[in-house]
Every structure is written in structure tokens, then in C-alpha cells.
C-alpha positions in Angstrom: -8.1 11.8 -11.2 -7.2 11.6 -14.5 -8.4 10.2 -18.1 -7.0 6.5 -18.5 -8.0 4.7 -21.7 -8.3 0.5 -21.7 -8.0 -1.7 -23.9 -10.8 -3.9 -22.9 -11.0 -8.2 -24.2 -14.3 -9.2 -22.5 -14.4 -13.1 -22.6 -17.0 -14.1 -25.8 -16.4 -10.9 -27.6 -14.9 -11.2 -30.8 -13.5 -7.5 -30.7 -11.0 -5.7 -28.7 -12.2 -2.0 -27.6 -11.3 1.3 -26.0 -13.0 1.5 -22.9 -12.7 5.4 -21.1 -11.9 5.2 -17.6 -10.6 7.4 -14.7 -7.3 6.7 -12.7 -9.4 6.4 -10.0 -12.1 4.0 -10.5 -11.8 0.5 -8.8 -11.6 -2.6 -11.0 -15.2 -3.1 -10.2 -15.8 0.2 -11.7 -13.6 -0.6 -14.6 -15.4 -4.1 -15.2 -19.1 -2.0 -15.1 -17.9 0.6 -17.8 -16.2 -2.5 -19.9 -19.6 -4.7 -19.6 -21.4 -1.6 -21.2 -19.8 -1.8 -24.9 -19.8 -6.1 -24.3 -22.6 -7.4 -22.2 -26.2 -7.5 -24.1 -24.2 -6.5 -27.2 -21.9 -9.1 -27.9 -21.4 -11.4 -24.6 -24.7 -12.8 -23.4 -25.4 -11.5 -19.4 -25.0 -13.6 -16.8 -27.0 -11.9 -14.1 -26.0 -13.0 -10.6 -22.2 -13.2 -11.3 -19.3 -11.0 -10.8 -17.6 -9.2 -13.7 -13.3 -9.6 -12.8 -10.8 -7.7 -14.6 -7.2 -8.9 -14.8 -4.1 -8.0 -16.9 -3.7 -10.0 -19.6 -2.4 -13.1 -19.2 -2.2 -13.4 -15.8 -3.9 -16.3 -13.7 -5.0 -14.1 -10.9 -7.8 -11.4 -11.3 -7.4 -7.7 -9.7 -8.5 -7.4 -6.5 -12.2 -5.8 -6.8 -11.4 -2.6 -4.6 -7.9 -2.3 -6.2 -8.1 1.7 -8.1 -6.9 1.3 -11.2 -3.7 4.0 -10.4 -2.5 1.1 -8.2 -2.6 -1.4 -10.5 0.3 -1.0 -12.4 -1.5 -1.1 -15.9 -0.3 1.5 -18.4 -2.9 3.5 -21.0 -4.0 1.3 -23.7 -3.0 -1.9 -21.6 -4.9 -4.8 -22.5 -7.3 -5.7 -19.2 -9.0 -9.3 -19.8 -13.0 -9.3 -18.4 -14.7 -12.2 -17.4 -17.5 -13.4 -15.4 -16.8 -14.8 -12.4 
């Protein structure tokens, strides 16, 4: 375990921001701790839908249970959030 900053662009926010995560947590875990500086705030919920996380630019999301120490991003990387 160890600290791993993000670099978090959740769809329909206007502002980039440094989310604190753990090398450890899932990218569902990631998406929860991303939708707490964006959802309600800035991006309107959607309750019933899935939060995804993928690298940016890429067509594919993450896989949910992926741990973020698998995923190949580096500290500060950007990770895109949307809802599913």
C-alpha cells in the first residue's frame, strides 16, 4: 500500500483535480473517491449508473476490479471518469 495521487477529469466538470488514492484500491474504489470532489458539486448524479475510470484517451474503461498498482497508470496520470 502506498499513497498514489490522480489526476482525476470527471466527464461535465470543468476542472481537473488531485484525487488521493492508495496503490491498492480497485478502479471502483478510485471512481468513488473521484465522484466525491465531482458528483453533487460540479457533475449532476446519476443514481443507478456505474462510475468507470479509464486512462485518458483510451476507448476502453479499466476493468472495475482492476487495483490500481496493476494498471499501469503513473502518479499524477490523468484517469478520465464517467458514468456508465
Amino acid at each position: 500500500m502506498a499513497p498514489f495521487p490522480v489526476s482525476s477529469h470527471f466527464h461535465g466538470d470543468f476542472v481537473l483535480k488531485l484525487v488521493a488514492a492508495d496503490t491498492e484500491f480497485t478502479m471502483d474504489q478510485l471512481a468513488a473517491a473521484a465522484a466525491e470532489h465531482s458528483v453533487g458539486i460540479h457533475v449532476p448524479d446519476q443514481p443507478g449508473k456505474t462510475i468507470r475510470a479509464r486512462a485518458q484517451g483510451a476507448d476502453e474503461p479499466f476493468p472495475r476490479e482492476m487495483r490500481i498498482s496493476d494498471s499501469g497508470l503513473e502518479p499524477t496520470d490523468t484517469v478520465e471518469f464517467y458514468f456508465e
